[in-house]
ZARONU-789912 format. One record per residue (C-alpha): x, z, y. Coordinates in pm, whole numbers, plus 32768, in hexadecimal, padded with zeros to 4 digits. Layout:
(pt (X Z Y)) ...
END
This chain:
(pt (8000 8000 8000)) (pt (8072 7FB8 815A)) (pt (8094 80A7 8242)) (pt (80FE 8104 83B3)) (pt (8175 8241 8456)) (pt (820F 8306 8559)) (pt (8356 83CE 8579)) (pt (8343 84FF 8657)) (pt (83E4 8646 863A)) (pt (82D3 8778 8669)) (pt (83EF 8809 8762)) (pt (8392 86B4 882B)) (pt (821F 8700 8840)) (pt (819E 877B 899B)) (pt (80DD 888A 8A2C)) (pt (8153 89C1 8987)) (pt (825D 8A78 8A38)) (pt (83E1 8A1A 8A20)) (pt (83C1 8974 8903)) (pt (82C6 8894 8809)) (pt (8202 896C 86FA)) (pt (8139 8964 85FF)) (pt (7FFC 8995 86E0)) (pt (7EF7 8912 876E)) (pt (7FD1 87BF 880A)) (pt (8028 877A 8678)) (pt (7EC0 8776 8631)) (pt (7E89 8695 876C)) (pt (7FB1 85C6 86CC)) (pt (7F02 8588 85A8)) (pt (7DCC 8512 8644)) (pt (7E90 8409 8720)) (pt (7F4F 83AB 85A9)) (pt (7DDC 8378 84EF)) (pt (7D68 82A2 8654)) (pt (7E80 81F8 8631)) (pt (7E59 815F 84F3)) (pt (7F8E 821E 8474)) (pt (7FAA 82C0 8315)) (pt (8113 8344 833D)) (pt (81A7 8469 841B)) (pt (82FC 8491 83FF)) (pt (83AA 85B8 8467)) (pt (8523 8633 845C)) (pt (8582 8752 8396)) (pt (84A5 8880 83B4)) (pt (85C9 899D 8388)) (pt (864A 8AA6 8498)) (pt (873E 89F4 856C)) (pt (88A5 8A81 858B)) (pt (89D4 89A8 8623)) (pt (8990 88F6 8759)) (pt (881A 8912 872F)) (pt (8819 87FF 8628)) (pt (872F 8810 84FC)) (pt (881A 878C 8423)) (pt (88E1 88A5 8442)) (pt (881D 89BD 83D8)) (pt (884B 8B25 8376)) (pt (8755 8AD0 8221)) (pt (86DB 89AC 8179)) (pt (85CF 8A63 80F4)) (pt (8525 8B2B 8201)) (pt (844F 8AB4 8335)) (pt (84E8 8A92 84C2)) (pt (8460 8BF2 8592)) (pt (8482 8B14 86C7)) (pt (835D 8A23 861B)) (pt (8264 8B60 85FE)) (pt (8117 8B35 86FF)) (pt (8103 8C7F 87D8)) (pt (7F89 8C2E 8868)) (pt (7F27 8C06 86AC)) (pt (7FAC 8D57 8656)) (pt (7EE6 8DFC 875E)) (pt (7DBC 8D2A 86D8)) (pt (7E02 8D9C 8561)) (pt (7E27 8F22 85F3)) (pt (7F7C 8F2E 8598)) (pt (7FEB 8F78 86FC)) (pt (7F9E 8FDB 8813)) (pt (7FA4 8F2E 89AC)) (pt (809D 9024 8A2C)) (pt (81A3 8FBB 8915)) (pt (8163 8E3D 8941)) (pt (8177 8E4E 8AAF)) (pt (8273 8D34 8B41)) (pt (8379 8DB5 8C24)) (pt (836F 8CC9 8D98)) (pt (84DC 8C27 8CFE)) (pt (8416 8B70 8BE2)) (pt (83AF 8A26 8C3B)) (pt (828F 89A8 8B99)) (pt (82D1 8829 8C00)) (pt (8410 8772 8BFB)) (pt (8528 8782 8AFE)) (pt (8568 887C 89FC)) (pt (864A 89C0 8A97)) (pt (86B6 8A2A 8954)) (pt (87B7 8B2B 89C1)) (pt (8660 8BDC 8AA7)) (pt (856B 8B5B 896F)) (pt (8642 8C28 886D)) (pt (8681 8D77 894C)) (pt (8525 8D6E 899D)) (pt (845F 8D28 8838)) (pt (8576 8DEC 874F)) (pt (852C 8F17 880F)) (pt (83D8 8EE6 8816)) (pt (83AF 8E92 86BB)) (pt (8431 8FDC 8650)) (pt (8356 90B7 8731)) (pt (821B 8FD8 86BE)) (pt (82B7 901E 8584)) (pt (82B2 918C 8583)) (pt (812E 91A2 861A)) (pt (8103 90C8 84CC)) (pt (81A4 9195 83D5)) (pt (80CA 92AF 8489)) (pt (7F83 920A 843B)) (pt (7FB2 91DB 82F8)) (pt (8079 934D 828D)) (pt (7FAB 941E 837C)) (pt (7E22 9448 831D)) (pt (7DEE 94AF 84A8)) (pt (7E88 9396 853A)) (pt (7D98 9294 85CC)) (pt (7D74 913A 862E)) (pt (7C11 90A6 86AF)) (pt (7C3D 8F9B 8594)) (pt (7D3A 8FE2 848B)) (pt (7CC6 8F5C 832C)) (pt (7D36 9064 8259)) (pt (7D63 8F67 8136)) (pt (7E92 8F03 8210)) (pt (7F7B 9055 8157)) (pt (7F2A 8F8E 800D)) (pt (7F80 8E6D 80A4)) (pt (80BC 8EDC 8125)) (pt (814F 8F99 7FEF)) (pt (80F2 8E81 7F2A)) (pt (81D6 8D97 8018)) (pt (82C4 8E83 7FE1)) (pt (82FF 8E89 7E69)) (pt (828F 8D2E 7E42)) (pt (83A6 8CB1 7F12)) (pt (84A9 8DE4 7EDB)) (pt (858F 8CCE 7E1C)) (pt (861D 8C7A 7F73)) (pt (8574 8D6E 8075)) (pt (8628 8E93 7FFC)) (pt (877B 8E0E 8023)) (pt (8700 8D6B 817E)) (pt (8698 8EB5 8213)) (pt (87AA 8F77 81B7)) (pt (88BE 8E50 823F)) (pt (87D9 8E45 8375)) (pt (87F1 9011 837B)) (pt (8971 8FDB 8335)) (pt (89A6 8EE5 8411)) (pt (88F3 8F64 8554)) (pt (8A05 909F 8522)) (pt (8B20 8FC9 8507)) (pt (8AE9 8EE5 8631)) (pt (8ACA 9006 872A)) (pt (8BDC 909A 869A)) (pt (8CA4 8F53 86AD)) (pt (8C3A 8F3E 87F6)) (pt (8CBE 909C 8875)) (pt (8DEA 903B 87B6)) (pt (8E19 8ECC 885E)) (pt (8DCB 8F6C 89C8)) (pt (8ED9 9088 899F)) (pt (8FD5 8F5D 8929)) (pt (8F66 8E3E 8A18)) (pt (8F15 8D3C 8909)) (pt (8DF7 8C83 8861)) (pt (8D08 8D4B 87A5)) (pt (8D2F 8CC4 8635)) (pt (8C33 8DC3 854F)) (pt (8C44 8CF4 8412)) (pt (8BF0 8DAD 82E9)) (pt (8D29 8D4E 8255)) (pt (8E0D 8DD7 8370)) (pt (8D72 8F00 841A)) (pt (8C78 8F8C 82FB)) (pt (8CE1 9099 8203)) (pt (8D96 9052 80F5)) (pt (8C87 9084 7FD8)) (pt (8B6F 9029 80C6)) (pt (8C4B 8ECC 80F3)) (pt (8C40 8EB8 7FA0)) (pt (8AC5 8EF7 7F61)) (pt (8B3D 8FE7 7E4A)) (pt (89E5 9055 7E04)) (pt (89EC 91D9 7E16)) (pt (8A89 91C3 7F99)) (pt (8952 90BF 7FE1)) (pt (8858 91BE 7F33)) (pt (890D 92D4 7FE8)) (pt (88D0 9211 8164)) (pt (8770 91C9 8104)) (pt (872E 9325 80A7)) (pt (87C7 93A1 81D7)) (pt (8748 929E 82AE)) (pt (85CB 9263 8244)) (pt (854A 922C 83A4)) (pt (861C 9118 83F7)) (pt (85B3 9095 8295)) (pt (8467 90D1 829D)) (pt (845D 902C 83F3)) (pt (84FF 8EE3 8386)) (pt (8410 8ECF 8236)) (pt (82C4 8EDE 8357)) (pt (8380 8DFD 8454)) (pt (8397 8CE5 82EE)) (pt (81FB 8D3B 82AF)) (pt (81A7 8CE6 83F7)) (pt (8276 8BA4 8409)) (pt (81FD 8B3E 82B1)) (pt (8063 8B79 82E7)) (pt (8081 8AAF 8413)) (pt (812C 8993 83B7)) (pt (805B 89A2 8250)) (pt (7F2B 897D 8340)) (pt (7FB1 8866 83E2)) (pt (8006 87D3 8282)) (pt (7EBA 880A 8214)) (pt (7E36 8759 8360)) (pt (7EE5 8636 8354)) (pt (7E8B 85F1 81CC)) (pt (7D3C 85F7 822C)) (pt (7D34 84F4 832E)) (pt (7DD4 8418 8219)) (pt (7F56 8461 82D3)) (pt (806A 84B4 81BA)) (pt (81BF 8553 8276)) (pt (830D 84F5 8224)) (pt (8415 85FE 825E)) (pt (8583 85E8 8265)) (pt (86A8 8689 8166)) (pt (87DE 867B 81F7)) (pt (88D3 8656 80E1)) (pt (89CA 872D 8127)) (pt (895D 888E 81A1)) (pt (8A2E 896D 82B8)) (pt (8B43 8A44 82BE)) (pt (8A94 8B33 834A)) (pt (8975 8B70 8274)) (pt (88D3 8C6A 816E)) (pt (88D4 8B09 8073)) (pt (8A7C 8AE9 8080)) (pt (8A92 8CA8 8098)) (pt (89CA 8CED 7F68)) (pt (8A2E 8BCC 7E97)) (pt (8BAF 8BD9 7EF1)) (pt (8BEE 8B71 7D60)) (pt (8B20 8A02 7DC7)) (pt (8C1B 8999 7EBB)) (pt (8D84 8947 7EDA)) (pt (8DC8 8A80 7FB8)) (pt (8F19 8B51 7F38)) (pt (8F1D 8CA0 7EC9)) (pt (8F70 8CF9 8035)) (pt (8E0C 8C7A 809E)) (pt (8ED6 8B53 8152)) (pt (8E6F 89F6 8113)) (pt (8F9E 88E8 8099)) (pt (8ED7 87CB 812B)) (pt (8D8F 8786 81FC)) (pt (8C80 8667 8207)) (pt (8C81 854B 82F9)) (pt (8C85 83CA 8309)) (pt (8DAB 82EB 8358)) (pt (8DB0 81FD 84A1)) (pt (8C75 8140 84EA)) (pt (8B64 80B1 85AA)) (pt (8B36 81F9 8652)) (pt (8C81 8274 866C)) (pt (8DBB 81F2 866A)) (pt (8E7E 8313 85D7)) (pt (8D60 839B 84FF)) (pt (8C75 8470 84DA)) (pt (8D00 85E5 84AD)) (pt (8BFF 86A6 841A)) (pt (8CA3 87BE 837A)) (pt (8BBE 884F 825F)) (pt (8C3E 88B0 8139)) (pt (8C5B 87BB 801F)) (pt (8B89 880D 7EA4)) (pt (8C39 883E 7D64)) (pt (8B8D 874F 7CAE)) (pt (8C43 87E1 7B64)) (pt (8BC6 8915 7BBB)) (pt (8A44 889A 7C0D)) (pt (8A51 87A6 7AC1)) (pt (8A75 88EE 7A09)) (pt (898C 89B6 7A99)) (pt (887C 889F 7A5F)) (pt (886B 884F 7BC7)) (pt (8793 8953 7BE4)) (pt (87D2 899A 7D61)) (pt (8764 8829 7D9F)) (pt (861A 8842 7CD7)) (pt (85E0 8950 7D87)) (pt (8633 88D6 7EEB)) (pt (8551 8778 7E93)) (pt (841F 883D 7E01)) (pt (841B 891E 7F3D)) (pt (8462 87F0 802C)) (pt (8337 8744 7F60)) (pt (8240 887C 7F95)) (pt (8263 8846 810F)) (pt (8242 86D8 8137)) (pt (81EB 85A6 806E)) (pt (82FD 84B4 807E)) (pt (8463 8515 80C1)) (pt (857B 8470 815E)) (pt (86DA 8495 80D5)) (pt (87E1 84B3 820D)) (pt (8949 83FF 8183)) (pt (8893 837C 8037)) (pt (8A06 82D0 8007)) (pt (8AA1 840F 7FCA)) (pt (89FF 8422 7E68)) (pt (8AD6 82FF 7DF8)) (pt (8BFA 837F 7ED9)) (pt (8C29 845A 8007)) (pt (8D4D 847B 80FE)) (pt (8E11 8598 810F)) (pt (8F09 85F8 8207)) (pt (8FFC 86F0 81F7)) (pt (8FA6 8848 82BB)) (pt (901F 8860 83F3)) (pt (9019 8703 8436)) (pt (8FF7 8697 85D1)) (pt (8F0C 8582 855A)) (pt (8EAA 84C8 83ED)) (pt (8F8B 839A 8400)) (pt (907F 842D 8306)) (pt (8F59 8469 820B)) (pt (8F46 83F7 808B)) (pt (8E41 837D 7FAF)) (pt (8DFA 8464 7E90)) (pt (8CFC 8420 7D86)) (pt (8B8F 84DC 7DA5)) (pt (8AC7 84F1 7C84)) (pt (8A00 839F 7C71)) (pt (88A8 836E 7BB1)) (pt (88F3 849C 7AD1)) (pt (884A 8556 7BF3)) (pt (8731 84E4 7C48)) (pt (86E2 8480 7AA9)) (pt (86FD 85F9 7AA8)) (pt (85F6 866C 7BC7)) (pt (851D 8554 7B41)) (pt (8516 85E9 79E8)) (pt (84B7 8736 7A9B)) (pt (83E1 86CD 7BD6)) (pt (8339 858D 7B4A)) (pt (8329 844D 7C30)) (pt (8403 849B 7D5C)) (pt (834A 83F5 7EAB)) (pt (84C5 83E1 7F7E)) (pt (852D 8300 804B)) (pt (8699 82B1 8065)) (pt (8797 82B1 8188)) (pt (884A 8196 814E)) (pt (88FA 8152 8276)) (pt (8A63 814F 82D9)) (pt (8B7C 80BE 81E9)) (pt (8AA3 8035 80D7)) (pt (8B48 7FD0 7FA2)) (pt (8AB0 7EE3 7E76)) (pt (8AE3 805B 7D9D)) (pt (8A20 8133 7EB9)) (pt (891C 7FD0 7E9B)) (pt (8917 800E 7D12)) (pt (88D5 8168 7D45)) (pt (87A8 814B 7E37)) (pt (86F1 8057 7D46)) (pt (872F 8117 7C03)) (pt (8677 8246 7CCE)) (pt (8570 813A 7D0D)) (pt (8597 81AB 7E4C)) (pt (8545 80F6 7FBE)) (pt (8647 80EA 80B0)) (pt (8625 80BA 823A)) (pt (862D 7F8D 82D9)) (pt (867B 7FBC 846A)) (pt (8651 7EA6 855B)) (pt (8723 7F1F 8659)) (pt (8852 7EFD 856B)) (pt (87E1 7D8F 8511)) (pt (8875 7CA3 8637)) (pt (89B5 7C30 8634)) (pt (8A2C 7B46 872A)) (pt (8B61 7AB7 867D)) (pt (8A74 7A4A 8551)) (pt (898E 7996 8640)) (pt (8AB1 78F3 86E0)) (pt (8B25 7885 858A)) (pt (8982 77D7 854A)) (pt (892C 78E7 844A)) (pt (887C 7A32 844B)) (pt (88D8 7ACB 82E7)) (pt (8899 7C68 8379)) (pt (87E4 7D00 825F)) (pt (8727 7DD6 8355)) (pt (868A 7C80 83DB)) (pt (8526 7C71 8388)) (pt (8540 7B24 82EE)) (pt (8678 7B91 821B)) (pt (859D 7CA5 8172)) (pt (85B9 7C86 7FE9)) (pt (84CD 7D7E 7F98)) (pt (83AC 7E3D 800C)) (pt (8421 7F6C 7F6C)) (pt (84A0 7FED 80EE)) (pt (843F 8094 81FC)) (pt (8465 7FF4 8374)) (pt (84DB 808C 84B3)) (pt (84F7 7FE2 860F)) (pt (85F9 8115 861B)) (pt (8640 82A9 85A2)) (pt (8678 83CC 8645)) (pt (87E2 8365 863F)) (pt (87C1 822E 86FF)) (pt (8774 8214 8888)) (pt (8612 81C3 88BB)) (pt (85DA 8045 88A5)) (pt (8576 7FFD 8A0E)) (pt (868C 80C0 8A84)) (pt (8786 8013 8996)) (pt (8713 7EE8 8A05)) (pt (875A 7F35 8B81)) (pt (88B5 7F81 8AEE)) (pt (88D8 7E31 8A5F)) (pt (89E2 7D06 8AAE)) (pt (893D 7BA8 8B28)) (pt (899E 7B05 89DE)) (pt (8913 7C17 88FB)) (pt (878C 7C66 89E5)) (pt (8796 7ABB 89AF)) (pt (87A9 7ACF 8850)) (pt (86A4 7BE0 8811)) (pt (85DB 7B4B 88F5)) (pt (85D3 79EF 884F)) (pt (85AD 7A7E 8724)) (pt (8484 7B2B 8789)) (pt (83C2 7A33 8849)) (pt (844B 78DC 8779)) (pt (8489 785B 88AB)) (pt (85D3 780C 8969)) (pt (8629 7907 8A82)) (pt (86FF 7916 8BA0)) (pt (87A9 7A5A 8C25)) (pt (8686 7A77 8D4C)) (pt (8562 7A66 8C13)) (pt (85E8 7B5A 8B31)) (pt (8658 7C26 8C30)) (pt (84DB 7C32 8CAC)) (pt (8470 7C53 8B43)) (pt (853F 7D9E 8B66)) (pt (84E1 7E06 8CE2)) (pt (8363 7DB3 8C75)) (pt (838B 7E76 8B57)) (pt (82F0 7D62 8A51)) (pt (8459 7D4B 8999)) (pt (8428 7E9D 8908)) (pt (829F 7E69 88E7)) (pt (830C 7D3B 87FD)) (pt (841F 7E16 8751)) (pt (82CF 7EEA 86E4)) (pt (8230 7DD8 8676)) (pt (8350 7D36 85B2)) (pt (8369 7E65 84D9)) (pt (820A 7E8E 84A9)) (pt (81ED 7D38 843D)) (pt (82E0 7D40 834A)) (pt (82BF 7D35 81AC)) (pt (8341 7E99 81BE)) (pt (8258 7F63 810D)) (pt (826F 805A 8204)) (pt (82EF 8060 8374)) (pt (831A 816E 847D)) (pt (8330 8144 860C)) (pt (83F4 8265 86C3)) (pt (82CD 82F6 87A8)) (pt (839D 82BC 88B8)) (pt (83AB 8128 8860)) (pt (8224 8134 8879)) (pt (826A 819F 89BA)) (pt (835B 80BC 8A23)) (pt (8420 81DD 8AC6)) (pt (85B8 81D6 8B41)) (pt (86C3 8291 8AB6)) (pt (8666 83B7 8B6D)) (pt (8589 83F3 8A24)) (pt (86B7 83B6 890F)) (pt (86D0 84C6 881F)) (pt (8816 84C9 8791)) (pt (8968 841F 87F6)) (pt (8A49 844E 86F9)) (pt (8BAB 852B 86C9)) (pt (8B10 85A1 882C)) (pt (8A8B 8700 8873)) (pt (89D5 87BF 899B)) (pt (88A6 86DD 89BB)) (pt (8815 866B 888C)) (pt (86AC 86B6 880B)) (pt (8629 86FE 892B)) (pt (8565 8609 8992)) (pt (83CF 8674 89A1)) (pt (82A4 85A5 89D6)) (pt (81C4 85BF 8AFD)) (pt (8070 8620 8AB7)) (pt (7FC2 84C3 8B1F)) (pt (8076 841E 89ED)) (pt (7F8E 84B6 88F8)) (pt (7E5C 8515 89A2)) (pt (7DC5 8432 8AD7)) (pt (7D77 82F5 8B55)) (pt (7EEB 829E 8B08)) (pt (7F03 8301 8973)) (pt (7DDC 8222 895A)) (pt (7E29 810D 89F0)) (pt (7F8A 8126 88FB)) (pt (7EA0 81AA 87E5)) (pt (7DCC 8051 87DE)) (pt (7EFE 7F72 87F1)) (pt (7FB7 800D 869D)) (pt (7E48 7FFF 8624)) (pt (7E0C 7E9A 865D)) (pt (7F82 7E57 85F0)) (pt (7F26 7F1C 84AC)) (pt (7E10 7E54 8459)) (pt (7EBE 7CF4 84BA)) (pt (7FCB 7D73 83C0)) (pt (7EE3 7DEE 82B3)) (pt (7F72 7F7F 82D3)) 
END
C-alpha cells in the first residue's frame, strides 16, 4: 500500500512552553496528518537527550525524554498541581527551543510534581479534585513491567545527578571542564555496576529513584495516548534507533561486558564515519563500539530487547547507520577527528535472523545512506528491508554535463518500490533553503529536471524565489514508485534554513527548530492540508 507522511519531532510542535510535548499541539498534529491525507508521522528518537541536546545521544535507549512530558495534561489527569507547572517569565513559549532554560526549568519541576505524585498515591489523605485512583495500579504495574531497563535507568540517573555536582565543585576549584562520566568520576564499584553497590545507592537513595520511575510513567501514558490517537485516525508512527547508543548512558554503564570498553571503563575505539558528503574529515561520534562476540553469545538478547521496546512505542522503526551491521568505522580513542578510522566487521544477517526468530516480522526501515557498499546492499535486501531514497542527494552536475543521470536517488533510477522517499532528513538543510544555497549550474539542473523544460539562471532562480522549486521537490517524491515517501514539515512549508534541524559534526544549535502554531491549526494548515491531499490522491497514497 502506498502511503505518505510527515517528519516532525514532538520537541518541534508549538504552543506548549519551551519546548514541543506530548499535549494538546500533538493531538492537533494528528488532525492536520489525517486532513492531510497522510498515514505516516515520523518522529526522531523518543529518549532523554544528553550531549548537545541531540536525541541521538541519549542517557537510555529504553526510557522516554522528561523534556517531551505535557505540563497543562498532568494537571488535567490530577497528577499535579498549577503552582508546580507554573512557567517562570524566562520560558518562551514561541520561538526556538532554549534547552539549557527548558532543562533547568522542567527537571526541577518534574521532581517536585513528582513528589506531590508519590504523595497521592502513598498517603490515603492526600487529595486531588480528579485523581483516578486506578492510576497506583497503573503505576506499579509500569514499574515491574518495564523494571528490565527502568531499574538500571533510575539508579544511573540517582548516581549520576551526585556525580555531576560533585564534578562540578571539583572542575570550578581546578578551572577546567566539568567531565562527570561514570567511568571517570563515579565510584569504583558503582562504575562498575557491581550489583550490591547499585542495590546499596538505591536503598539509600529511594527518593531520587522513586522520582525518576514517576517522571518515566508520566512520559510513557502520554505519549501511549498519542500512540493510541494517531492509530485511530488510520496514522502508524515510525520512530528512530540510533545504532550505536552513548557514552554516557545507563545502556553502555550496566552492560559494560556488551561493549569494547577496557577493564579501566575506557573505550579503545569510538563510532564515527569517514570523510563525506557532510564532512570532509568525518563524522566523530564517539560512542562506544559493541562486542559483537560478546552479544552473539548472549543471544543478542540486549537487541531483542531494545527492538521489542522500540516496537511497543511506535509502528515502524528507522535504523540510524543501517551500514554498520555489515561494517562500522572505528576510530581510535582520542582521535581529533575520524579520518584515521578502520572498517571492522559487524555482525551481518545473523542479527536480525535472530530478532526475527524472536519478534516475528520486523516493520524497519533502513538507513542506508553514506558509503554504501554492494555487501551493506546485500545486507539490506536479505533483511527484506526498504532503504531511503533522498532527493536532495540525487543531482549531480558533472553527470548532467557528461548527458546521463545514473544517481540512484533519482526518481526514475528507482529499482524497487521497497523504499521510502524524502525531499530531505533532519540531517539535511531544509529544501527551499538549500536551494537558495545553490550554484547557477546545479538550481538549473534541478529545475529542468523538475519542470521538463529548459531553464535559464533568471527561471530557476524564480522557481526558487517563488518558492515552486521546492513545491515540485514535494511533488516529485510523492509521485514516485516508492511505496512510501515522507516530506520534512518544514518542505510543506517551503521555509529557509532558519528551520534546518541538524548540521552535522556541528553543535550549539541543532534541534531546535519549533513550528509556529498556524502550521497545524488555521487558515494556513489547510490550505497545505488540501494540497498533500490532492497530491495523495493524484498519486494513489
Amino acid at each position: 500500500m502506498r502511503k505518505a507522511g510527515i517528519l516532525m519531532h514532538p520537541t518541534s510542535l508549538p504552543g506548549s512552553a519551551g519546548i514541543g510535548t506530548f499535549g494538546k499541539a500533538a493531538f492537533e498534529f494528528v488532525d492536520w496528518l489525517e486532513k492531510a491525507g497522510m498515514k505516516i508521522w515520523q518522529v526522531l528518537p523518543l529518549g532523554p537527550t544528553g550531549y548537545g541536546d541531540s536525541p541521538y545521544q541519549s542517557f537510555s535507549t529504553f526510557a522516554l525524554n522528561p523534556l517531551l512530558i505535557d505540563f497543562d495534561n498532568l494537571v488535567e489527569r490530577g497528577w499535579a498541581n498549577q503552582k508546580l507547572t507554573k512557567k517562570p517569565s524566562y520560558i518562551k513559549t514561541k520561538g526556538d527551543v532554549d534547552f539549557g532554560a527548558v532543562v533547568w526549568w522542567k527537571s526541577h519541576a518534574l521532581k517536585e510534581i513528582a513528589k506531590y505524585f508519590l504523595e497521592l498515591i502513598t498517603n490515603p489523605d492526600a487529595s486531588s479534585d480528579n485523581f483516578d485512583q486506578n492510576t497506583k495500579m497503573e503505576f506499579f504495574t509500569f514499574c515491574r513491567e518495564n523494571q528490565y531497563w527502568l531499574r538500571d535507568y533510575a539508579a544511573f540517573t540517582s548516581i549520576k545527578s551526585f556525580y555531576d555536582e560533585k564534578a562540578a565543585r571539583q572542575a570550578e576549584e581546578e578551572k577546567r571542564a566539568v567531565n562527570g562520566a561514570w567511568n571517570v568520576y563515579w565510584d569504583k564499584n558503582l562504575s562498575k555496576h557491581d550489583e550490591k553497590a547499585v542495590e546499596k545507592w538505591i536503598n539509600e537513595h529511594s527518593e531520587d529513584f522513586l522520582q525518576t520511575e514517576v517522571i518515566q510513567f508520566f512520559a510513557a501514558k502520554q505519549w501511549s495516548a498519542v500512540h493510541e490517537y494517531a492509530n485511530s485516525k488510520g496514522i502508524q508512527i515510525v520512530g528512530d534507533v540510533p545504532i550505536f547508543v552513548a557514552a554516557d548512558s545507563s545502556d553502555v554503564w550496566a552492560n559494560q561486558s556488551l561493549f569494547k570498553i577496557g577493564s579501566d571503563g575506557q573505550l579503545s575505539a569510538v563510532a564515527g564515519v569517514p570523510p563525506d558528503y557532510f564532512s570532509a574529515t568525518g563524522q566523530l561520534w564517539g560512542n562506544p563500539l559493541y562486542d559483537w562476540d560478546a552479544m552473539k553469545k548472549d543471544g543478542y538478547s540486549w537487541w531483542i530487547a531494545r527492538v521489542k521496546k522500540m516496537l511497543s512505542l511506535v509502528d515502524y522503526v528507522r535504523i540510524d547507520h543501517f551500514r554498520g551491521f555489515e561494517a562500522y568505522w572505528a576510530v581510535p580513542f582520542g582521535s581529533p577527528t575520524a579520518e584515521n578510522g578502520k572498517w571492522e566487521k559487524g555482525p551481518g544477517i545473523e542479527l536480525f535472523d535472530t530478532i526475527k526468530k524472536e519478534l516475528g516480522e520486523l516493520p524497519l526501515i533502513a538507513e542506508d545512506l553514506g558509503i554504501i557498499t554492494d555487501e551493506v546492499r546485500a545486507l539490506r535486501d536479505d533483511a527484506e528491508l526498504p532503504g531511503m531514497k533522498v532527493l536532495q542527494f540525487a543531482f549531480d552536475k558533472n553527470e548532467w554535463k557528461q548527458g546521463c543521470l545514473k544517481n540512484v536517488f533519482l526518481p526514475h533510477n528507482y529499482d524497487t518500490t521497497n523504499c521510502v522517499a524524502y525531499t530531505g532528513t533532519h540531517d539535511n538543510d531544509t529544501s527551499q533553503g538549500l536551494f537558495e544555497s545553490l550554484d547557477d549550474e546545479s538550481v538549473i539542473l534541478i529545475a529542468d529536471y523538475l519542470t521538463g523544460e529548459a531553464n535559464s539562471v533568471e527561471s530557476a532562480k524564480k522557481l526558487v524565489k517563488n518558492k515552486k522549486l521546492t513545491r515540485m521537490f514535494v511533488k516529485s517524491a510523492l509521485s514516485s514508485i516508492a511505496d512510501i515517501a515522507v516530506i520534512p514539515l518544514q518542505d510543506v512549508y517551503c521555509i529557509g534554513t532558519k528551520a534546518r534541524m541538524n548540521t552535522p559534526s556541528t553543535s550549539g544549535k541543532n534541534w531546535a527548530w519549533r513550528a509556529e502554531q498556524g502550521l497545524i491549526k488555521g487558515a494556513k494548515a489547510e490550505k497545505a492540508a488540501a494540497w498533500l491531499k490532492q497530491l495523495c490522491v493524484l498519486y494513489a497514497r
